[in-house]
KELO-405320 format. One line per field, with one value per atom (N, C-alpha, C): x, y, z; atom name. Coordinates in nm, 4 decimals, always signed. Layout:
N
x <- X:...;
y <- Y:...;
z <- Z:...;
atom <- CA:...;
END
This chain:
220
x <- -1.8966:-1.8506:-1.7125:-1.6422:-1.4864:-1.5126:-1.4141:-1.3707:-1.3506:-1.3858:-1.3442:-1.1585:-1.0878:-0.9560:-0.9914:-0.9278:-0.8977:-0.8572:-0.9079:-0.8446:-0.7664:-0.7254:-0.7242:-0.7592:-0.8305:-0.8349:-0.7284:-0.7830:-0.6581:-0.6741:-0.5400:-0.5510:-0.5624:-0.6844:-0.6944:-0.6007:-0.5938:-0.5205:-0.5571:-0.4956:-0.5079:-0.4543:-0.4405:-0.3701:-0.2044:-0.1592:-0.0181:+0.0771:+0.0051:+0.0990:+0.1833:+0.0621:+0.1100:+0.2369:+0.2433:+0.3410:+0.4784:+0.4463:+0.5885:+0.6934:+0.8374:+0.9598:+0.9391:+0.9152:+0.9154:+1.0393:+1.0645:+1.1781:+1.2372:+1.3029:+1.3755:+1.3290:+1.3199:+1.2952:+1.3441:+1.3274:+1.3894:+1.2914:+1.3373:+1.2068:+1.1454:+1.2809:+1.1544:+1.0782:+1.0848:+0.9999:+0.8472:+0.7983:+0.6602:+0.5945:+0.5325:+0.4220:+0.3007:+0.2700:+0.1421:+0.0314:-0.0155:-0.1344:-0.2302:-0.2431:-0.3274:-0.4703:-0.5515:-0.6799:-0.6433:-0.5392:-0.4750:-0.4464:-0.4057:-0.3018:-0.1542:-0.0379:+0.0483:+0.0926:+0.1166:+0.1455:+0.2845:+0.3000:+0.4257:+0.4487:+0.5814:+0.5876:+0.5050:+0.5320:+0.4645:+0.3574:+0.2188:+0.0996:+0.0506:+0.1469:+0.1248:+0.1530:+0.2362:+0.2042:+0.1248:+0.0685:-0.0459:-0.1838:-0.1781:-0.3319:-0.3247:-0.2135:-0.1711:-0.1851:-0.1437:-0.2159:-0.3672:-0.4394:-0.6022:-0.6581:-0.5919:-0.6429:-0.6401:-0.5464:-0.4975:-0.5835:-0.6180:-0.7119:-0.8328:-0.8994:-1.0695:-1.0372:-0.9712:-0.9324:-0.9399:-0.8729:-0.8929:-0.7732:-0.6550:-0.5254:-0.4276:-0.3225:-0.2517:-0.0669:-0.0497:+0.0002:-0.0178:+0.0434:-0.0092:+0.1053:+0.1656:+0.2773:+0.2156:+0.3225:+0.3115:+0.2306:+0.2828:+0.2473:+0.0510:+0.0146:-0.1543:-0.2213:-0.1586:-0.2627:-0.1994:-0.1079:-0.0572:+0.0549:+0.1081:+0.2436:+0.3327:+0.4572:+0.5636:+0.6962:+0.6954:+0.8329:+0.8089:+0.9274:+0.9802:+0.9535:+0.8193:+0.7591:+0.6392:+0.6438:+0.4955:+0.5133:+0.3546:+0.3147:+0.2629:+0.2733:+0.2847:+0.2276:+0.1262:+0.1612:+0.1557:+0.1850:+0.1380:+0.0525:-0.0472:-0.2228:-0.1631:-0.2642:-0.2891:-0.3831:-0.3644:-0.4250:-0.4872:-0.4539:-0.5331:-0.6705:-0.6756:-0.8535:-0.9260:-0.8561:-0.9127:-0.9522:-0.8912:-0.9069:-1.0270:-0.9948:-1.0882:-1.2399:-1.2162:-1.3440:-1.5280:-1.5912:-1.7040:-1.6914:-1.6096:-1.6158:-1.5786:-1.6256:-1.6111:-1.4809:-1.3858:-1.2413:-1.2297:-1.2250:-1.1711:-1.0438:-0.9938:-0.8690:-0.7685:-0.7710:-0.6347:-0.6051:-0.7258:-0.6979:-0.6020:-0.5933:-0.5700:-0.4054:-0.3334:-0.2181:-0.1224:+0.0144:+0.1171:+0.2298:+0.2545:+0.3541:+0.3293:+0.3314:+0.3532:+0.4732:+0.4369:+0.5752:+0.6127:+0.6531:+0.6737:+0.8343:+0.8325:+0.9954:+0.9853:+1.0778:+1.1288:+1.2460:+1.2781:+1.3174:+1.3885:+1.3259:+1.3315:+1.4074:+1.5339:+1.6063:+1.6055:+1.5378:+1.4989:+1.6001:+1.6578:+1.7558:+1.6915:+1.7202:+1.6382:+1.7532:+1.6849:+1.7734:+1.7389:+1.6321:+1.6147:+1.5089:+1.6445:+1.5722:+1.4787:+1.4716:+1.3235:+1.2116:+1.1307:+0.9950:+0.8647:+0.7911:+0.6721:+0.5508:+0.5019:+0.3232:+0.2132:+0.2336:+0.0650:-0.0138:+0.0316:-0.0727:-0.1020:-0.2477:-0.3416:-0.2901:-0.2409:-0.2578:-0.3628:-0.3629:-0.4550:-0.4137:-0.4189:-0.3773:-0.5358:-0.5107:-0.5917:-0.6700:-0.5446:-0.5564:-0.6417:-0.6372:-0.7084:-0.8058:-0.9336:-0.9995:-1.0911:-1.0968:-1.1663:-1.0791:-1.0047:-0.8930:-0.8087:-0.7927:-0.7061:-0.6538:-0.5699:-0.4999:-0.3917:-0.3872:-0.2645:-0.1406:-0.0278:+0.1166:+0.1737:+0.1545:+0.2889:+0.3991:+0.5029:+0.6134:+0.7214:+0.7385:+0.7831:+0.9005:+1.0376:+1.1244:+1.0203:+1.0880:+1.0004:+1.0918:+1.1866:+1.2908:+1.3300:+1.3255:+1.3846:+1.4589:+1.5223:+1.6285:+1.5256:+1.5038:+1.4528:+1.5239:+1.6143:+1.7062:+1.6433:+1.5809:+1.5095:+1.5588:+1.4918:+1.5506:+1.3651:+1.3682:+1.2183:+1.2025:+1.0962:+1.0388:+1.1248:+1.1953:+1.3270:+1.4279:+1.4464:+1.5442:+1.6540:+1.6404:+1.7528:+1.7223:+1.8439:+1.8304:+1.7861:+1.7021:+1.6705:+1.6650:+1.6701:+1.7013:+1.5699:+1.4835:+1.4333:+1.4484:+1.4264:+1.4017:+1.2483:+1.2161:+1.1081:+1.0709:+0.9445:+0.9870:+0.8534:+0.8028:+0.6603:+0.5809:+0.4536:+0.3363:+0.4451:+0.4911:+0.5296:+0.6197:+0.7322:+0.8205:+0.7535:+0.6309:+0.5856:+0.5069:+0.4384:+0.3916:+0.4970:+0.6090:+0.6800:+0.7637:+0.7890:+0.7796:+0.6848:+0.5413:+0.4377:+0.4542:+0.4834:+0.4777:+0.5934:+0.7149:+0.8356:+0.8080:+0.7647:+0.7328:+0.6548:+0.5517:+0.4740:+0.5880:+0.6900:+0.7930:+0.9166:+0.8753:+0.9257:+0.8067:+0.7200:+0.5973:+0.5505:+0.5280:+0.5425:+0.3639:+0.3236:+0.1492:+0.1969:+0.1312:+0.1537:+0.0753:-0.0026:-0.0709:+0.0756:+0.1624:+0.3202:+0.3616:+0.3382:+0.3950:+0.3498:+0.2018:+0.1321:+0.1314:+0.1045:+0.0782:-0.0277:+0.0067:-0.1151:-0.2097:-0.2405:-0.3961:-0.4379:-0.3859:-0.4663:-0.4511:-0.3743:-0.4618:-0.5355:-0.5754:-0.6900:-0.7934:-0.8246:-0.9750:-0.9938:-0.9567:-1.0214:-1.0205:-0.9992:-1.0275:-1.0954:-1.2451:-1.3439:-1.3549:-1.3463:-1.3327:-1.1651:-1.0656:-0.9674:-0.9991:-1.0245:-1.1022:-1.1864:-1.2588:-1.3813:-1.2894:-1.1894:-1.1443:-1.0568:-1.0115:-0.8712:-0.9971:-1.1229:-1.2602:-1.2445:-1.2651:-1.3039:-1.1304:-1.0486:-0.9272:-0.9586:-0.9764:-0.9491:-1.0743:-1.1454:-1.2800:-1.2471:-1.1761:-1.0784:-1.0169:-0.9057:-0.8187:-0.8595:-0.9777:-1.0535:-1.0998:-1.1445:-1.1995:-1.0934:-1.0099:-0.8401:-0.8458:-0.8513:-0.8076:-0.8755:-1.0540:-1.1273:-1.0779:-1.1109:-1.0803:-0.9624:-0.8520:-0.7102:-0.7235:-0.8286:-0.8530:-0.9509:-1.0300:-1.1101:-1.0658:-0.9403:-0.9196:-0.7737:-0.7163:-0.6742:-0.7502:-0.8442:-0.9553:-0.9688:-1.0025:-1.0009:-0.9273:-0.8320:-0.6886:-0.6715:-0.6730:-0.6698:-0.7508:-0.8838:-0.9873:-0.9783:-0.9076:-0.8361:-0.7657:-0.6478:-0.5171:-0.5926:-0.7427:-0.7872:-0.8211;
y <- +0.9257:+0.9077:+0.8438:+0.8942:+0.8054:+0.7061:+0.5868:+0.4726:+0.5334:+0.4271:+0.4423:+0.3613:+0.4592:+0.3976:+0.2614:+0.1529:+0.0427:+0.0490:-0.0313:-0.0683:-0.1871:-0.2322:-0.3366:-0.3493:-0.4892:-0.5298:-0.5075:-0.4560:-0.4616:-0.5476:-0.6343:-0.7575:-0.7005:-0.7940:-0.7721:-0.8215:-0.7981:-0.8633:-1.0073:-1.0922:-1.2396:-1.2920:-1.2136:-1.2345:-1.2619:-1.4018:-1.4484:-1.3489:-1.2654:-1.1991:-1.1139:-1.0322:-0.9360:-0.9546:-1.0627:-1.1398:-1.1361:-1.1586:-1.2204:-1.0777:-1.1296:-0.9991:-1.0066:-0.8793:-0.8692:-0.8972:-0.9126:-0.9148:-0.7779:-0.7869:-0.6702:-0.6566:-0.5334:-0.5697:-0.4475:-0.4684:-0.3817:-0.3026:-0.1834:-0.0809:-0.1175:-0.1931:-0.2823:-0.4128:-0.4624:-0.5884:-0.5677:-0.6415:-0.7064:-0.7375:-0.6922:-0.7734:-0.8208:-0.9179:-0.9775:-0.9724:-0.9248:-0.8662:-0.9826:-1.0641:-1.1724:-1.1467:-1.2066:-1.1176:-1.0891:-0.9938:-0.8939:-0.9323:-0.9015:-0.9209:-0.8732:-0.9029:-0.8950:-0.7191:-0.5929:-0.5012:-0.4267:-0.2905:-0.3062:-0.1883:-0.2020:-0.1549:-0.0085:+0.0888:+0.2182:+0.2187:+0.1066:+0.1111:+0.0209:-0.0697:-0.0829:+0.0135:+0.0839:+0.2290:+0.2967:+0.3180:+0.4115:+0.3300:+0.2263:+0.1585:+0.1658:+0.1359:+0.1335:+0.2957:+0.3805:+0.5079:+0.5206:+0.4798:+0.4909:+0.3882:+0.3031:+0.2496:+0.2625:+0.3631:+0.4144:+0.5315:+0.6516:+0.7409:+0.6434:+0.5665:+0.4994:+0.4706:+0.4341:+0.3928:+0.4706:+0.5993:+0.7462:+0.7568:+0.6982:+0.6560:+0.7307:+0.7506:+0.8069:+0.7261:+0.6175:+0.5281:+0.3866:+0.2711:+0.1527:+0.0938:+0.0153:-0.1245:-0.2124:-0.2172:-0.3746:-0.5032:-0.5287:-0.6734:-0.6670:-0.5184:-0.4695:-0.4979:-0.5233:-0.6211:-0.7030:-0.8183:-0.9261:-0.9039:-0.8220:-0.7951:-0.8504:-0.9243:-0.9424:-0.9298:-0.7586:-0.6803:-0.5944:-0.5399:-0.4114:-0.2617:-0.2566:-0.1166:-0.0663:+0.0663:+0.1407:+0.2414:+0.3120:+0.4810:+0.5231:+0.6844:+0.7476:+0.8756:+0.9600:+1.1281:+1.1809:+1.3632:+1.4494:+1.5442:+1.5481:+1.6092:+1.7601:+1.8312:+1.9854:+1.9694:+1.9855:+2.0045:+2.1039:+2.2312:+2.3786:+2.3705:+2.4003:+2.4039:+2.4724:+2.6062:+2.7469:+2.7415:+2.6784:+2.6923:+2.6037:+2.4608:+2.3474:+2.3589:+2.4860:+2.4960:+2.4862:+2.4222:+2.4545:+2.3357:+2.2356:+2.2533:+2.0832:+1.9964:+1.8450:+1.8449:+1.8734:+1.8758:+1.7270:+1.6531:+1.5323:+1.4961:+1.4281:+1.3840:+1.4136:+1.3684:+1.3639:+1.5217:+1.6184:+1.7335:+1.8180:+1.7583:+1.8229:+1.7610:+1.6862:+1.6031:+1.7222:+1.7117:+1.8378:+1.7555:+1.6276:+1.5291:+1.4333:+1.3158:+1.1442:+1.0809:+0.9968:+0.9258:+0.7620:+0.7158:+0.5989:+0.5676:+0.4503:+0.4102:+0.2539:+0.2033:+0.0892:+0.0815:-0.0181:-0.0779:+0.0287:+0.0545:+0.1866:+0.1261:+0.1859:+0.1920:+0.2880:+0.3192:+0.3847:+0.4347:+0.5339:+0.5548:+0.6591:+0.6282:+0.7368:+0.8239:+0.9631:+1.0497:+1.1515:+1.1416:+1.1979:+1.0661:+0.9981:+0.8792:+0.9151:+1.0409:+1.0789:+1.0404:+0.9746:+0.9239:+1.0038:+0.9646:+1.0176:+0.9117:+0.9419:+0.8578:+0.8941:+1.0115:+1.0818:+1.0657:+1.0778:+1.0590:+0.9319:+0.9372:+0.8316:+0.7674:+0.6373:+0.5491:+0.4470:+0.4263:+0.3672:+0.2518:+0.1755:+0.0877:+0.0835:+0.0414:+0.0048:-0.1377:-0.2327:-0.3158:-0.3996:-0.3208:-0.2955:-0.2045:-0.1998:-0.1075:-0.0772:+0.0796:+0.1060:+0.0820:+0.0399:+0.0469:+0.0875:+0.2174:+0.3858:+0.3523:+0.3798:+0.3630:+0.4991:+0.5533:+0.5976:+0.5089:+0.5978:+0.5198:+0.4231:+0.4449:+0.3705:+0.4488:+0.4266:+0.4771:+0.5162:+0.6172:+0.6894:+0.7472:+0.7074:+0.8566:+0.9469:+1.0693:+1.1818:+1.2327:+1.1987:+1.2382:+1.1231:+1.0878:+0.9606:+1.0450:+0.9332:+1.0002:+0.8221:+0.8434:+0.7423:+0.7010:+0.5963:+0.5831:+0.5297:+0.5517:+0.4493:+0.4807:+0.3740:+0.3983:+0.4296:+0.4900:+0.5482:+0.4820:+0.5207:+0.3896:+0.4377:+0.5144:+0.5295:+0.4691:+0.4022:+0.3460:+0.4547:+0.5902:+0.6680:+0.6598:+0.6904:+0.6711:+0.8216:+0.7825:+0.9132:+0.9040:+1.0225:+1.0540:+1.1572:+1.1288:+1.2435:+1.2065:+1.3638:+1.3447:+1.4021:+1.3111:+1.3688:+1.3522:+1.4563:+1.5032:+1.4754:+1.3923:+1.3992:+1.3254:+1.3561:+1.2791:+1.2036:+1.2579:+1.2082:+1.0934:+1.1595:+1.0108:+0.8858:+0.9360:+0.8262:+0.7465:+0.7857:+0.7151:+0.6192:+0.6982:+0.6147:+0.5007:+0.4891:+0.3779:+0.2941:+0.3194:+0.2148:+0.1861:+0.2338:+0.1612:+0.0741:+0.1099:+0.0272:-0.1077:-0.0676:-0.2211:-0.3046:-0.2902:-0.3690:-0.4241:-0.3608:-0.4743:-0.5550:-0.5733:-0.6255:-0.7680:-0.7196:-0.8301:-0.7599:-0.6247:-0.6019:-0.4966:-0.5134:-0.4250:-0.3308:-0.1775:-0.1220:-0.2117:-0.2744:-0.3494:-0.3841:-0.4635:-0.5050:-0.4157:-0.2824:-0.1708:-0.1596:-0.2176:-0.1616:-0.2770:-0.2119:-0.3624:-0.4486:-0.5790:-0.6575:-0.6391:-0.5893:-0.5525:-0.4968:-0.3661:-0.2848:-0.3898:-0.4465:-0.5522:-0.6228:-0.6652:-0.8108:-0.7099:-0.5602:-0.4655:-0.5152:-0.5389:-0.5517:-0.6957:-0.7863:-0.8968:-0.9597:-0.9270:-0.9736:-0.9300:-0.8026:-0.7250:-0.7538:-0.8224:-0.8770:-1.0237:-1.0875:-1.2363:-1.2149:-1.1301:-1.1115:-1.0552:-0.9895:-0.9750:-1.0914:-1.1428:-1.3186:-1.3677:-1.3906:-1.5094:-1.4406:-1.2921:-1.2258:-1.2815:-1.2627:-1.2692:-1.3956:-1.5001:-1.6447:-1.6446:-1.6038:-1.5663:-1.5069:-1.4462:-1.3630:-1.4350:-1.5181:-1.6105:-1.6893:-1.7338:-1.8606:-1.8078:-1.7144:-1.6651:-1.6336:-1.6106:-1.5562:-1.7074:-1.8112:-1.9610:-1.9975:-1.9930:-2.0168:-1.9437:-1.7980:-1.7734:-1.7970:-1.7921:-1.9054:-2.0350:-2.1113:-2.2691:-2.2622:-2.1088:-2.0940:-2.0533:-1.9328:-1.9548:-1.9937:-2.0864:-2.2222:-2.3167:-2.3217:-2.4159:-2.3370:-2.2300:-2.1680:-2.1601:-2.1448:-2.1644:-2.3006:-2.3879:-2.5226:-2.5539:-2.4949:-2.5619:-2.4735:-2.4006:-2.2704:-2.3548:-2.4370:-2.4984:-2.6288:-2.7124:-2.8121:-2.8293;
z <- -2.1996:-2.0621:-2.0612:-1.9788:-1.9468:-1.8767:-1.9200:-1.8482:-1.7040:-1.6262:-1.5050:-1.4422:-1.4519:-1.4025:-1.3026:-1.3646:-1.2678:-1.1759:-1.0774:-0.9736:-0.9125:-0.8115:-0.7680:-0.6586:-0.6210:-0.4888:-0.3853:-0.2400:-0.1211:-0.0617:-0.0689:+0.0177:+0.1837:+0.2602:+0.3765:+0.4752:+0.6200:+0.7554:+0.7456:+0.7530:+0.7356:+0.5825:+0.5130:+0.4210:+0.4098:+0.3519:+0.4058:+0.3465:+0.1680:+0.1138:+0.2057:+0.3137:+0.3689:+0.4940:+0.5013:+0.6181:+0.5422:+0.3996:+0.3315:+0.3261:+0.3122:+0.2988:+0.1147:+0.0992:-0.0817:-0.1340:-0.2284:-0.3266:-0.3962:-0.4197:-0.5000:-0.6141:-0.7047:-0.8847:-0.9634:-1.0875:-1.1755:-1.2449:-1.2568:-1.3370:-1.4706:-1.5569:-1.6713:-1.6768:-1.5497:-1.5145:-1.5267:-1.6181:-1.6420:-1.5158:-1.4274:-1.3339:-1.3518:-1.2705:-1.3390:-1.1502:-1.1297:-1.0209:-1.0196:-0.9553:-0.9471:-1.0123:-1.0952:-1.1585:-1.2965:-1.3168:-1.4231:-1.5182:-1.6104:-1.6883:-1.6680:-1.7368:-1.7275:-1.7470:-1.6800:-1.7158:-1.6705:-1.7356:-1.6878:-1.5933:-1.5543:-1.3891:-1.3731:-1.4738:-1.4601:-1.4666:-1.5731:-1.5436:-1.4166:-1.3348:-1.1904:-1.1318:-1.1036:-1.0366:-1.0730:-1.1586:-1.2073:-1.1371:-1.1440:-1.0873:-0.9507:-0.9246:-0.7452:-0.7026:-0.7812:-0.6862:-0.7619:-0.8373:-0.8732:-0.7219:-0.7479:-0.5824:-0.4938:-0.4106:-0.3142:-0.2982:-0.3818:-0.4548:-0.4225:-0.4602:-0.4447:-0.3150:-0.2425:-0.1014:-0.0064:-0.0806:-0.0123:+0.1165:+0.0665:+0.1671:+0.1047:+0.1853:+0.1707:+0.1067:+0.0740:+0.0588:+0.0436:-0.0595:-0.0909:-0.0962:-0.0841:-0.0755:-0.1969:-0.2417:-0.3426:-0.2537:-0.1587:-0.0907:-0.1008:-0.0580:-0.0606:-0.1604:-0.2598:-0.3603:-0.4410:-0.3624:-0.4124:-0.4543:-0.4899:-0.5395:-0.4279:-0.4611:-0.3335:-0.3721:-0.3791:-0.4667:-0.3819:-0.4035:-0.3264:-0.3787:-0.3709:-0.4523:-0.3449:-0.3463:-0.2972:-0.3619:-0.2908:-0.3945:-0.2511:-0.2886:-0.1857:-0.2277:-0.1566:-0.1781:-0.1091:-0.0899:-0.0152:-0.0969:+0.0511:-0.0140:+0.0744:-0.0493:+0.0473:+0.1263:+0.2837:+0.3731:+0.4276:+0.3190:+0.3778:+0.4062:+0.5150:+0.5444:+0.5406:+0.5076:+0.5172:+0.3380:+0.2615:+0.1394:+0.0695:+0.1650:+0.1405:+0.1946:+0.3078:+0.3981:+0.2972:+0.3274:+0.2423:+0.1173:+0.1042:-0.0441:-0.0385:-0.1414:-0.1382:-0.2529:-0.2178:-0.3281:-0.3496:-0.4892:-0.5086:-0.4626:-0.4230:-0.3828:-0.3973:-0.5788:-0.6667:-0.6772:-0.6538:-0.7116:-0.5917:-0.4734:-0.3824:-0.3253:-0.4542:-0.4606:-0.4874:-0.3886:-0.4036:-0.4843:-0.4373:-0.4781:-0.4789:-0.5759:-0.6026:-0.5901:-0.4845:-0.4899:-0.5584:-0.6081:-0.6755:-0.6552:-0.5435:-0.4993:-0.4969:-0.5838:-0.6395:-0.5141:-0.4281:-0.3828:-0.2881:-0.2022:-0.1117:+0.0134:+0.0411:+0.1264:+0.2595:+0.3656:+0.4848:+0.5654:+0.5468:+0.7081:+0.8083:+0.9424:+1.0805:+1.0356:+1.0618:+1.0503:+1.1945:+1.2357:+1.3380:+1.4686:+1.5745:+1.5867:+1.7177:+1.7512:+1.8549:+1.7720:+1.9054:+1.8415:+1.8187:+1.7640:+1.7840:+1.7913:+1.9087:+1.8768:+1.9034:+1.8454:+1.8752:+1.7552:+1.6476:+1.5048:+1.5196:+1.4979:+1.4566:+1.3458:+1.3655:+1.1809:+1.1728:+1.0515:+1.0616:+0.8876:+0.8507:+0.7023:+0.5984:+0.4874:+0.3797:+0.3888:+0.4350:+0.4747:+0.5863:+0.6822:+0.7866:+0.8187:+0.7305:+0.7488:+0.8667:+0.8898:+1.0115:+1.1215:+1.1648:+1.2646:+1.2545:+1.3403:+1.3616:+1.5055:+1.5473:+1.6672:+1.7095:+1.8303:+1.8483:+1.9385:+1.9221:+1.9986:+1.9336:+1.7886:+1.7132:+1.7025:+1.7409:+1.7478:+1.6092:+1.5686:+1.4734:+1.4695:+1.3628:+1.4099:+1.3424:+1.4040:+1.3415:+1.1878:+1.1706:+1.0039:+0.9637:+0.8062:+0.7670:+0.6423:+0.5998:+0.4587:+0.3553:+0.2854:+0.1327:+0.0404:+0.0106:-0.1204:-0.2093:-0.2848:-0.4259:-0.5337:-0.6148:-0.7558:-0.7938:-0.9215:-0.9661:-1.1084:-1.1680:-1.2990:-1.4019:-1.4123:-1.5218:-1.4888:-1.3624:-1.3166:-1.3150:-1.2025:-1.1622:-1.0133:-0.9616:-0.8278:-0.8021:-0.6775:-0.5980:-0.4279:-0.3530:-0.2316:-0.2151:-0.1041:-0.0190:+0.0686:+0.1572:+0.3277:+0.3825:+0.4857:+0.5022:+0.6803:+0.6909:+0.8605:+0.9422:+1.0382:+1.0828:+1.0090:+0.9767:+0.8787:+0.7906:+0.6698:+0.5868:+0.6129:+0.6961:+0.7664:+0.7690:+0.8668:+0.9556:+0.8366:+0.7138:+0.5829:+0.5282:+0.5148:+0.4654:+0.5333:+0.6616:+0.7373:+0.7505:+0.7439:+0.7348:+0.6170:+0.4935:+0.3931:+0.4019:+0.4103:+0.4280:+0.5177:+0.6247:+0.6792:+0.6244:+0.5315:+0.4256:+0.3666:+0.3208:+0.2505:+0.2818:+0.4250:+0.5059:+0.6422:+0.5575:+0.5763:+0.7760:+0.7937:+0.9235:+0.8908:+0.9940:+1.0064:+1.1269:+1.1080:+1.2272:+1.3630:+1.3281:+1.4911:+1.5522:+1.4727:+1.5578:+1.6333:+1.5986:+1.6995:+1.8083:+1.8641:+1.9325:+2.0630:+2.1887:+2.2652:+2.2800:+2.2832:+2.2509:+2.2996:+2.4466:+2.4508:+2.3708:+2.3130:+2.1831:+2.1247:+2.0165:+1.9562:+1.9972:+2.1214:+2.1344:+2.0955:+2.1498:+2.1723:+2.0180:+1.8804:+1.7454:+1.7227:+1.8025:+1.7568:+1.7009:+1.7451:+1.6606:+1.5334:+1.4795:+1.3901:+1.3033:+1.3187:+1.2827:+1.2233:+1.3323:+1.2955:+1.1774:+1.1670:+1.0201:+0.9226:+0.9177:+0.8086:+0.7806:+0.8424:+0.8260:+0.7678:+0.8250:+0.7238:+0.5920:+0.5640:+0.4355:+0.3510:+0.4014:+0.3347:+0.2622:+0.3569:+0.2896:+0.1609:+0.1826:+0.0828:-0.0531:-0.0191:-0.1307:-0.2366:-0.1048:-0.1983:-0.2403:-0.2311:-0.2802:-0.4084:-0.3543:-0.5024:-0.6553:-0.5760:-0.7151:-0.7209:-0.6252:-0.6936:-0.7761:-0.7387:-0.8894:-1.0135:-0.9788:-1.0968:-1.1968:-1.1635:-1.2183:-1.2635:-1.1719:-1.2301:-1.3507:-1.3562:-1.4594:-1.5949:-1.5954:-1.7243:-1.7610:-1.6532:-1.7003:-1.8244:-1.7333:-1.8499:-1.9017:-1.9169:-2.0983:-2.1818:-2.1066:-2.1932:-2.2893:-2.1787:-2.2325:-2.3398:-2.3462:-2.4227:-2.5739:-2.5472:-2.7088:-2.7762:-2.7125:-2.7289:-2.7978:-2.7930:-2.8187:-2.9576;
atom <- N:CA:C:N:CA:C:N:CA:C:N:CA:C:N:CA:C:N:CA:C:N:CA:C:N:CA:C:N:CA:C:N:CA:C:N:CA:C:N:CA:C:N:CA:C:N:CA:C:N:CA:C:N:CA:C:N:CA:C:N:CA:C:N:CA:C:N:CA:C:N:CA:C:N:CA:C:N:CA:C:N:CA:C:N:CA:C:N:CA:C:N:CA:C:N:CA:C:N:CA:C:N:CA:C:N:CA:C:N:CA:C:N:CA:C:N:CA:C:N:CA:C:N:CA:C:N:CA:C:N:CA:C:N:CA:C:N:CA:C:N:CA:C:N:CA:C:N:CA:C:N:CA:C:N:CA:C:N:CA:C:N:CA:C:N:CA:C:N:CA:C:N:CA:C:N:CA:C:N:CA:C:N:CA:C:N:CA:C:N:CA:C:N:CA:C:N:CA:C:N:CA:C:N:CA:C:N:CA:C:N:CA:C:N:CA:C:N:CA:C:N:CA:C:N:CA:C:N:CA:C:N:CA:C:N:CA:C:N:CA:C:N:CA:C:N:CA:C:N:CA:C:N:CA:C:N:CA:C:N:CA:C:N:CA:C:N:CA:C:N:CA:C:N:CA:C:N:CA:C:N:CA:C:N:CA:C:N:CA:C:N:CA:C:N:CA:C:N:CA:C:N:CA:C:N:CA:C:N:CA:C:N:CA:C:N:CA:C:N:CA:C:N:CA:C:N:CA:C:N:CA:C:N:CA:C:N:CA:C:N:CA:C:N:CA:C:N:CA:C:N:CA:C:N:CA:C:N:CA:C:N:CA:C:N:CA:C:N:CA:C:N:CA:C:N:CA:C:N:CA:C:N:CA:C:N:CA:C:N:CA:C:N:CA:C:N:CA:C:N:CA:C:N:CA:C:N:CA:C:N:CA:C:N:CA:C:N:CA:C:N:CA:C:N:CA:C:N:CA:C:N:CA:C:N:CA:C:N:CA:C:N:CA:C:N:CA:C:N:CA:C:N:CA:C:N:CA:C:N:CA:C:N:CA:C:N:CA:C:N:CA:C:N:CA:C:N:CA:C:N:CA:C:N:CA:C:N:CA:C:N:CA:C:N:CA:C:N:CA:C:N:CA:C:N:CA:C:N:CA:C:N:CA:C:N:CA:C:N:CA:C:N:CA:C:N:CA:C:N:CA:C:N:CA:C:N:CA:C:N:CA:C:N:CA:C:N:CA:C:N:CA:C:N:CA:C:N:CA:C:N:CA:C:N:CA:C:N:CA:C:N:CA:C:N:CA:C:N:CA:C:N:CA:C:N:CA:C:N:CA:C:N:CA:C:N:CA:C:N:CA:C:N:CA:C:N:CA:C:N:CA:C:N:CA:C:N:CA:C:N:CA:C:N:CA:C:N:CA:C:N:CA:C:N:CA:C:N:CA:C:N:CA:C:N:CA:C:N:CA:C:N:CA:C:N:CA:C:N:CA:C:N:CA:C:N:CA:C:N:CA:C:N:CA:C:N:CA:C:N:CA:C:N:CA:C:N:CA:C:N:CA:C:N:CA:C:N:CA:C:N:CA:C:N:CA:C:N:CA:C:N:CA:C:N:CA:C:N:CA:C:N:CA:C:N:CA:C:N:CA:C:N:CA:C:N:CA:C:N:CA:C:N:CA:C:N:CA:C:N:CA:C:N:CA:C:N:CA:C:N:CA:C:N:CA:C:N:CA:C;
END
């Protein structure tokens, strides 16, 4: 039997990571994923779309599982339905393009909006909303894990992905888009995930104070 590709935890809504503006970084920088070990930038992109994939999302931000750098992953799925009709297609198999952008620069290129697609975050699970406001064309400047720069453009769905991810690294949730009554309607259901968050972090704190002390007691 095969290993099962790792994952990582998604940090939930109430989580401070997700508030913070990321940092910039370089394609041979070492990251270390709270939990993890220390790996390097391409096998964090590789886990970050296995998690995004178990998540069953369409995009992941660094800040979504502790990271606070200027990185996300991204794809476009085949959506044929006439092809898919009948049939439980795995995910990954139904992937046209991966995206992996190191410190992604956003320009509107077409600044008419759109807010009819439903979004919905990883982060925030189970809460889909319409009337977040979208250009409908963006232009992408990144640099990629070879460290070359690259440029796409992209129009509708895809745009609008890659602006929700961009605002993750800028510490922003699509709920900001929306007016606060739509946010109060999930409150209760918001409130339970801010309890689960702190639950979370408590838990990454033990475990750190735990093999601290292991560490220590090697060194004895």
């Amino acid at each position: 039997m095969s290993t099962p590709a790792p994952i990582y935890p998604i940090r939930l809504y109430g989580d401070p990571v997700l508030r913070r503006k990321a940092r910039p970084l370089q394609h041979t920088d070492t990251l270390q994923v709270p939990g993890f070990a220390p790996q390097t930038l391409r096998e964090v992109a590789d886990t970050m779309l296995e998690t995004m994939f178990a998540a069953r999302g369409v995009g992941l931000a660094a800040p979504q599982v502790g990271l606070g750098v200027r990185m996300f992953v991204a794809v476009e799925y085949d959506d044929n339905e006439e092809e898919n009709e009948g049939k439980e297609t795995p995910l990954k198999s139904r992937v046209l393009r991966e995206y992996v952008m190191l410190n992604p620069k956003l320009t509107v290129i077409n600044k008419k909006k759109d807010k009819s697609e439903t979004e919905g975050c990883l982060s925030i699970p189970d809460i889909y909303e319409e009337g977040v406001p979208r250009a409908r064309a963006v232009r992408v400047d990144y640099t990629d894990l070879e460290g070359q720069a690259q440029t796409v453009e992209a129009e509708d769905y895809l745009a609008r992905v890659f602006q929700h991810e961009n605002d993750h690294l800028d510490g922003k949730l699509f709920l900001d888009h929306l007016p606060q009554d739509v946010v109060n309607d999930h409150r209760a259901a918001l409130l339970a995930m801010q309890r689960q968050a702190r639950l979370n972090l408590d838990r990454l704190a033990q475990q750190a104070r735990q093999g601290a002390e292991e560490h220590r007691d090697e060194r004895l």
